[in-house]
N, C-alpha and C positions, 0 to 999 in steps of 0.2 A: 351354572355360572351366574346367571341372573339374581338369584336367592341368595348365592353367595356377597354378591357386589353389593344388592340390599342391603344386606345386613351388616356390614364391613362400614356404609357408606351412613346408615342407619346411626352406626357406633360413634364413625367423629362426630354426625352433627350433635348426637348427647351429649359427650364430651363438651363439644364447643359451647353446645348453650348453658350446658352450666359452670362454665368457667367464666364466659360472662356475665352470669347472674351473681357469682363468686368475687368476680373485678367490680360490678357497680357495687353490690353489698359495702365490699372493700371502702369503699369513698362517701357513699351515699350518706352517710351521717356528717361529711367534713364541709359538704355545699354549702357554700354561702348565696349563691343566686337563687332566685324562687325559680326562674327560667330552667339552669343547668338541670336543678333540681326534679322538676317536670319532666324532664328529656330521657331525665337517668329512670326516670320511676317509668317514664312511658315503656322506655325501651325493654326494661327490665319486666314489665307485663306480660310484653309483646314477647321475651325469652320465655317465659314461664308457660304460653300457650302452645309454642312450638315444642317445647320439653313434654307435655301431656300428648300433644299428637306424635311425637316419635316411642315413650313411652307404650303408648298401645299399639303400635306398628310391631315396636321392639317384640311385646309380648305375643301377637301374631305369631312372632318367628321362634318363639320360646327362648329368647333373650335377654339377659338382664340388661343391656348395653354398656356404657362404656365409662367411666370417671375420667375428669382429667387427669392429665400425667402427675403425680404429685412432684415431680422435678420442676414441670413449666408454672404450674401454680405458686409452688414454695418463693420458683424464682421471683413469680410476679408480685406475691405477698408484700417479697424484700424489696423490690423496687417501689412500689405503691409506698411503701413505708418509708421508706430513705426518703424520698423525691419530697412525701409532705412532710416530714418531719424538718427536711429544708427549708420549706417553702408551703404553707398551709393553706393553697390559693385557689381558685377555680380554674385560673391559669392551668394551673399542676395537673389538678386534675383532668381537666379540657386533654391535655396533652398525652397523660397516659390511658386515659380513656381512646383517644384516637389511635397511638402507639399498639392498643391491644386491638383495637376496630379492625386496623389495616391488616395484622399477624394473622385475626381470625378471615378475613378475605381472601387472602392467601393462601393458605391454607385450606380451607373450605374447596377455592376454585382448584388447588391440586386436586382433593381427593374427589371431587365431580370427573374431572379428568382422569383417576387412576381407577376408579371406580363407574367407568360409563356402563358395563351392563345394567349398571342397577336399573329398578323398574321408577318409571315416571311419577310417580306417586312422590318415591323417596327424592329425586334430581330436583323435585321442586319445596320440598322442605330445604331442601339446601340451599337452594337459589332465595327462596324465602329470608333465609338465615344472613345469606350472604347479604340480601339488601337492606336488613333489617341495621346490620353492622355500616355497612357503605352509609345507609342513613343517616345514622346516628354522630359519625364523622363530620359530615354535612353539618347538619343541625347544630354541634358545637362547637366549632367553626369561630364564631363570634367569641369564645371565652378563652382563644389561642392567644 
């Protein structure tokens, strides 16, 4: 069960971080603030290092792990794109950047909860994950 939960739990955080790294990609060229810009590059590091440490956990467990859903992605693409094609602001972005922040909080803290066998290793990439987004919320805050 433990191994099971691991690896289950192992898969959303993959998922999640690179769908993040997929959302800031998304915008990262539209920044107009040097600030915003900094926050998105920070945070999108800070995913990229946690994707390498689940990556080799994954592979521990002979895992490819997980893609995002191409549904929730497609959706997000469309929305990313609608929203600046309205409105091509930092604003915008601030917003759905946050919009996607909160979803993967969410998210995340269900599957810690649906997945509590997992072993403590993994419960703290997640938690990890988790603050990395709640963060980033935070931090952009100012370009709402």
């Amino acid at each position: 069960m433990v191994e099971q939960d691991t690896i289950k739990l192992l898969r959303e955080c993959d998922a999640g971080v690179k769908m993040g790294v997929a959302s800031i990609d998304d915008v990262l060229d539209q920044v107009h603030s040097h600030d915003l810009e900094q926050y998105l590059t920070r945070c999108k590091k800070e995913h990229e290092k946690l994707e390498q440490e689940i990556q080799t956990l994954l592979e521990k467990y002979h895992d490819d792990g997980k893609k995002p859903n191409p549904i929730a992605k497609g959706m997000s693409w469309i929305k990313t794109n609608m929203k600046m094609g309205m409105n091509n602001s930092d604003q915008t972005i601030a917003d759905l950047m946050t919009d996607g922040c909160n979803m993967g909080v969410k998210s995340l803290n269900q599957y810690l909860n649906q997945y509590e066998a997992a072993d403590e290793i993994s419960k703290d990439i997640a938690k990890r994950l988790i603050h990395l987004e709640e963060q980033l919320a935070v931090d952009i805050r100012k370009f709402l």
